[in-house]
C-alpha positions as CSV (number, residue, x, y, z in Angstrom):
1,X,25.4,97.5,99.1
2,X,24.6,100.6,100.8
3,X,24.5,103.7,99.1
4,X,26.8,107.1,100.4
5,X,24.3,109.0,102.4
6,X,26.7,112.1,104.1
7,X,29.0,114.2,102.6
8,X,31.5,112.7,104.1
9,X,30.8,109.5,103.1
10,X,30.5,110.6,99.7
11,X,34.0,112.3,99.7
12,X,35.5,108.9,100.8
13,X,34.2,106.8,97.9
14,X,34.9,109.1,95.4
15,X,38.6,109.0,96.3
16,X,40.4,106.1,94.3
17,X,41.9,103.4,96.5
18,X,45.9,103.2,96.2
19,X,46.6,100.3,93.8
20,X,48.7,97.4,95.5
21,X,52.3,97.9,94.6
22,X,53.6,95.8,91.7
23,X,56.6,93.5,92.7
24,X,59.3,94.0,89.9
25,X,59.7,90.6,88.0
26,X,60.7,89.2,84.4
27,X,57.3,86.6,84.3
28,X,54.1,89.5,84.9
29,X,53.6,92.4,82.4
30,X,52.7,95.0,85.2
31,X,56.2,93.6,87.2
32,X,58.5,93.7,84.0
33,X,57.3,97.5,83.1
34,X,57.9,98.2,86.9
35,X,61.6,96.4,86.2
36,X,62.1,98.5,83.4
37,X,61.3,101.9,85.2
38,X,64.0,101.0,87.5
39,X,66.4,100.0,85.1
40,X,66.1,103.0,83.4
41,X,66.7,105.3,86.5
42,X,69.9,103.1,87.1
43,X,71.4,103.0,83.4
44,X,71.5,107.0,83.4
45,X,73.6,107.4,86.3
46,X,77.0,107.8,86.0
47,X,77.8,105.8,89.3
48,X,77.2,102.2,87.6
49,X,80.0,100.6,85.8
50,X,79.9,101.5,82.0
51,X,78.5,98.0,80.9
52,X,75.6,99.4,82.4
53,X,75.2,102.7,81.2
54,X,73.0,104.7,78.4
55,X,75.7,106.2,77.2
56,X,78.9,105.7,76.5
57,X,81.7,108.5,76.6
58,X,83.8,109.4,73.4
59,X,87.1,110.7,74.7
60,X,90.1,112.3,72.8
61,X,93.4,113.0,74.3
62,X,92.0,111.9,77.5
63,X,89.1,114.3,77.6
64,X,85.9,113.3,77.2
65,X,84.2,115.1,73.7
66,X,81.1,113.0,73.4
67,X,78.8,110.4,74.0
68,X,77.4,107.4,71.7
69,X,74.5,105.3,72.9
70,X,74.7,102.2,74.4
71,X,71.8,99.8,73.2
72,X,73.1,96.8,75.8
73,X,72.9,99.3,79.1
74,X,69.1,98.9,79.8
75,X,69.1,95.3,78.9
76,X,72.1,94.6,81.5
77,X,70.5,96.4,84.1
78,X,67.3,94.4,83.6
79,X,69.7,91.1,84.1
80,X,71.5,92.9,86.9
81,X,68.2,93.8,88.8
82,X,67.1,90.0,88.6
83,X,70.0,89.0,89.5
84,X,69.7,90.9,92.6
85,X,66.0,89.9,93.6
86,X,67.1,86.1,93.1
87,X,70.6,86.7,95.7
88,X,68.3,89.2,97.7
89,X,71.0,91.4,97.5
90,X,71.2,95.0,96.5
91,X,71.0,96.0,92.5
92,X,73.8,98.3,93.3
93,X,76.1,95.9,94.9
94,X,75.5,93.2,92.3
95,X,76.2,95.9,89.3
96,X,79.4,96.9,91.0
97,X,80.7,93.0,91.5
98,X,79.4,91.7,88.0
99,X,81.6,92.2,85.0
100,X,80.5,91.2,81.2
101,X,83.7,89.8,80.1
102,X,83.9,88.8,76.1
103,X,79.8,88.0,76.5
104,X,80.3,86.4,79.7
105,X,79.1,87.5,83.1
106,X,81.4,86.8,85.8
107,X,81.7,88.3,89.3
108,X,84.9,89.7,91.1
109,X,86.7,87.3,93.4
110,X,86.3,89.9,96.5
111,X,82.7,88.9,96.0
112,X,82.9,85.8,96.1
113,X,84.5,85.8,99.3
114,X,82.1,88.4,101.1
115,X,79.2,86.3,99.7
116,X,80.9,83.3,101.4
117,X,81.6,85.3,104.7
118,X,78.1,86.5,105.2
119,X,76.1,83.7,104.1
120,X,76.1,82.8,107.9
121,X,76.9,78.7,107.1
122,X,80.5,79.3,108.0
123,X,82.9,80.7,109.5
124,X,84.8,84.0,108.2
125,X,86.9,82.2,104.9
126,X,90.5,81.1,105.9
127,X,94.0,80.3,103.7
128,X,96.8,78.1,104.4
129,X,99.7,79.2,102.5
130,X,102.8,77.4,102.4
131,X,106.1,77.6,102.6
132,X,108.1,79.2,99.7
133,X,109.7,76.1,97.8
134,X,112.2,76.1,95.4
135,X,112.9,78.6,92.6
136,X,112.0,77.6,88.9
137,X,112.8,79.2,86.0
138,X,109.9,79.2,83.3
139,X,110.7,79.8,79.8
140,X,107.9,80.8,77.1
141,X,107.5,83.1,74.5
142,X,105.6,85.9,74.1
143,X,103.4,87.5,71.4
144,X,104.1,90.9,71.4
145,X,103.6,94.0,68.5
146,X,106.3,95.1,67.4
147,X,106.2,98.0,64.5
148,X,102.3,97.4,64.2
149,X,103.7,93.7,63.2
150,X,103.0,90.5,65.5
151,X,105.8,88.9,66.6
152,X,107.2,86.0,69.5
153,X,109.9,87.1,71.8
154,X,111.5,84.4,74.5
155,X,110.9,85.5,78.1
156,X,111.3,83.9,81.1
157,X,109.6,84.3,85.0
158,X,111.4,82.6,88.2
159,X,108.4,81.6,90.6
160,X,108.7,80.2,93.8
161,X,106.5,77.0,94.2
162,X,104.0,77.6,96.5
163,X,100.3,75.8,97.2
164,X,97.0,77.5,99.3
165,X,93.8,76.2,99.9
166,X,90.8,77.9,101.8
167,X,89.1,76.8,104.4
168,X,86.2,77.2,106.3
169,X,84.1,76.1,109.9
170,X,80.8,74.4,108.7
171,X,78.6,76.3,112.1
172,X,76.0,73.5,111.7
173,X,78.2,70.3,112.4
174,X,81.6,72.3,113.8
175,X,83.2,70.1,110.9
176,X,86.1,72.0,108.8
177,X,85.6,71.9,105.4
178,X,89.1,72.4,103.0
179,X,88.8,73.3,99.8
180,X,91.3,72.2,96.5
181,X,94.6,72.9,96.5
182,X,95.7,75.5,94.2
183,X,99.7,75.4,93.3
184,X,101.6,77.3,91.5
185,X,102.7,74.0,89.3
186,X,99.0,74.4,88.9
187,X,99.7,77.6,87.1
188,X,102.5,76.2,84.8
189,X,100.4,73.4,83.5
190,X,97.3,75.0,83.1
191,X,98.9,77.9,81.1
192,X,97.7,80.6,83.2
193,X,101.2,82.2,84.7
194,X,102.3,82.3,80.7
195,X,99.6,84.4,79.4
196,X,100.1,87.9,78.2
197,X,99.7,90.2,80.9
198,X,99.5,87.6,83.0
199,X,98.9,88.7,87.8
200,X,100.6,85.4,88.7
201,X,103.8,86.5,87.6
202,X,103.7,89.6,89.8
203,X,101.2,88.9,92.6
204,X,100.8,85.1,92.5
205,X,100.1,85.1,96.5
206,X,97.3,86.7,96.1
207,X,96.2,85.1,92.9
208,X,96.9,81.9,95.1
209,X,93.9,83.0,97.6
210,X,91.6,84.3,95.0
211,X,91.8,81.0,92.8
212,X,91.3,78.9,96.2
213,X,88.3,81.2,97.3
214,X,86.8,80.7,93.6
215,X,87.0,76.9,94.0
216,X,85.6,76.8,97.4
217,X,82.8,78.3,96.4
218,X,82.0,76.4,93.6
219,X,82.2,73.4,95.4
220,X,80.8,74.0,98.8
221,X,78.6,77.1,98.3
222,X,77.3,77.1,94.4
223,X,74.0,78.7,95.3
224,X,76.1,82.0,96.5
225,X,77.8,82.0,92.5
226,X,74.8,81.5,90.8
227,X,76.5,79.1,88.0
228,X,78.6,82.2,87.0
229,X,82.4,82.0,86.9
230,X,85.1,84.7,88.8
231,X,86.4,87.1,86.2
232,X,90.0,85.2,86.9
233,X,88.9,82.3,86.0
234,X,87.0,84.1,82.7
235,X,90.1,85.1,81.3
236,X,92.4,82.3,82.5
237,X,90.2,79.4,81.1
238,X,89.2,78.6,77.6
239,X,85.9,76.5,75.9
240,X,86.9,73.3,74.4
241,X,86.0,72.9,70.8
242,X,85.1,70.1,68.6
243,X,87.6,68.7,66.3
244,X,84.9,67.1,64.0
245,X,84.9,63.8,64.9
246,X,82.5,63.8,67.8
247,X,85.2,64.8,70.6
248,X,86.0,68.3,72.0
249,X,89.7,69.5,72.7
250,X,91.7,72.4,74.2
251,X,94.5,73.9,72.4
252,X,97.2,75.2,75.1
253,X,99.3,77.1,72.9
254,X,96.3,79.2,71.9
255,X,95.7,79.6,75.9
256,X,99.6,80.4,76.6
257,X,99.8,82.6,73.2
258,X,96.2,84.0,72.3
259,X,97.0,87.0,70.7
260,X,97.2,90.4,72.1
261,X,94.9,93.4,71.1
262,X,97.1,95.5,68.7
263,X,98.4,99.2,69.5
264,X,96.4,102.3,69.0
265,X,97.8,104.4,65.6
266,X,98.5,107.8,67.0
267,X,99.4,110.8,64.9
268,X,102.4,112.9,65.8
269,X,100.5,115.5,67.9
270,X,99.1,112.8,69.7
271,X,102.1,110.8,70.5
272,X,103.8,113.8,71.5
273,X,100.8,114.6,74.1
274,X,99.8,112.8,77.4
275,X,98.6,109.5,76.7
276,X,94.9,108.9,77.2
277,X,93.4,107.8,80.4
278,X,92.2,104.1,80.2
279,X,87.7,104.0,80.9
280,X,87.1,102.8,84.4
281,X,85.0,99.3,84.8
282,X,84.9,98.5,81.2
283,X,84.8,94.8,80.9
284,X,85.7,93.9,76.9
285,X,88.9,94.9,75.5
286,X,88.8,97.1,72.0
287,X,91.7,98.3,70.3
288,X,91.3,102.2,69.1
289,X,90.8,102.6,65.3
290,X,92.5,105.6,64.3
291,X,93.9,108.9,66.2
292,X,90.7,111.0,65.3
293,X,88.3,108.8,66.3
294,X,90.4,107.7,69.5
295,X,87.9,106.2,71.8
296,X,89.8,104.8,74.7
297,X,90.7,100.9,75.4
298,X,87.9,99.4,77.9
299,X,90.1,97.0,80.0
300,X,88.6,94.9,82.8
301,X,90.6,95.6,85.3
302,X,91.6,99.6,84.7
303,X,92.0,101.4,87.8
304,X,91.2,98.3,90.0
305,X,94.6,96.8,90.5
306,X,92.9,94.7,93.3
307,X,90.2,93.3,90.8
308,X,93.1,91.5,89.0
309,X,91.0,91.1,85.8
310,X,93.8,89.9,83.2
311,X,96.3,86.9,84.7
């Protein structure tokens, strides 16, 4: 090897070459501490959802008075950011759409139908809505809290029958490709238009579309959801269980009655005050302890009416 003779050659050995840039990635040392950086830049900024965050925010009376740390924010991030380097996606876009719901990740259904409508395999998703049909009256009861006591009151929901299903242009072969068939009947027997706070009894047209888009994805375009559920169908389905003799079962009545989250206690100042905004983009729902320690409800779907989180 020749030796540095100049000055100037001597000035341009002695200065370090750059270091090749370390791809981010869960498998390499040097790529998980260069995931790590970024997920640490992401979980302090107050622009990702909550689940996501360093911090959580204490508020009383609707105004925030603290924060608590948040052990699961970095870690979420970390699952977020791979998420996003297996979709090729962006982190940010991927954080906003995926929700942690009871444990569970899950995306939004508006996802799943912009992932479906950009893929570039079909054509832009479609619905064929029927007619209204005839009116039905569906009796159930609900379990509701009454005087910090649970308790079943009858109630009852006219729906109109009505069936969608999405479809789609294959651009390859020019085929069209029809998804399931999603009816309202579909609702009744599954249990899903009965449950407390249930969208299909208020907006079950678009509840219609968004349970069609969910299914045509699953079964035409699973790479686009990963293996991961919409948050509709998180909340509106249940795990079967095993009964002890080597066979698993679902119990509807738990599905069409699981129990709602009890009220807040709330002193007498506090009831006689404005009620406490909800958190935005918080995924699990916890009831608040006690009126001085009043940290707020997370909901899933708090100020995103469109995100319909609870059916």
């Amino acid at each position: 090897m020749t030796q540095p003779t100049t000055l100037a050659q001597m000035q341009t050995s002695a200065v370090a070459a750059p270091k090749p840039e370390t791809p981010m990635s869960l498998l390499t040392g040097s790529g998980f501490d260069q995931l790590q950086r970024v997920a640490k830049a992401l979980c302090a900024s107050t622009l990702v959802p909550a689940q996501y965050r360093a911090f959580t925010e204490v508020k009383s009376y609707g105004k925030v008075t603290g924060h608590n740390p948040n052990p699961a924010g970095l870690p979420n991030c970390v699952v977020a950011l791979n998420m996003a380097m297996r979709m090729g996606a962006d982190p940010l876009m991927v954080m906003q759409n995926l929700y942690v719901i009871e444990g569970r990740p899950s995306w939004s259904s508006q996802f799943i139908i912009a992932a479906i409508n950009s893929c570039g395999r079909f054509s832009p998703l479609r619905f064929e809505l029927s007619e209204p049909g005839k009116d039905e009256v569906v009796k159930y009861k609900a379990v509701v809290w009454k005087n910090d006591k649970k308790t079943e009151e009858p109630r009852e929901v006219t729906i109109q029958h009505r069936t969608c299903r999405a479809w789609v242009i294959e651009k390859e072969t020019g085929d069209r490709l029809d998804g399931p068939t999603v009816s309202m009947q579909m609702a009744i027997d599954e249990g899903w238009l009965t449950k407390n706070g249930s969208k299909w009894q208020t907006m079950p047209e678009i509840m219609l579309r968004y349970r069609a888009a969910s299914l045509f994805g699953r079964l035409y375009a699973p790479e686009l959801l990963m293996g991961l559920q919409t948050q509709e169908e998180v909340h509106d389905f249940i795990d079967a269980t095993p009964d002890g003799a080597g066979n698993y079962a679902v119990d509807l009545n738990d599905l069409r009655n699981k129990e709602p989250e009890p009220p807040a206690i709330l002193d007498q100042d506090e009831a006689l005050g404005d009620e406490p905004e909800t958190a935005p983009l918080e995924a699990d729902t916890k009831p608040a302890e006690t009126a001085t320690d009043q940290a707020e409800p997370a909901t899933a779907d708090a100020d995103l009416p469109d995100d319909l989180a609870f059916e």
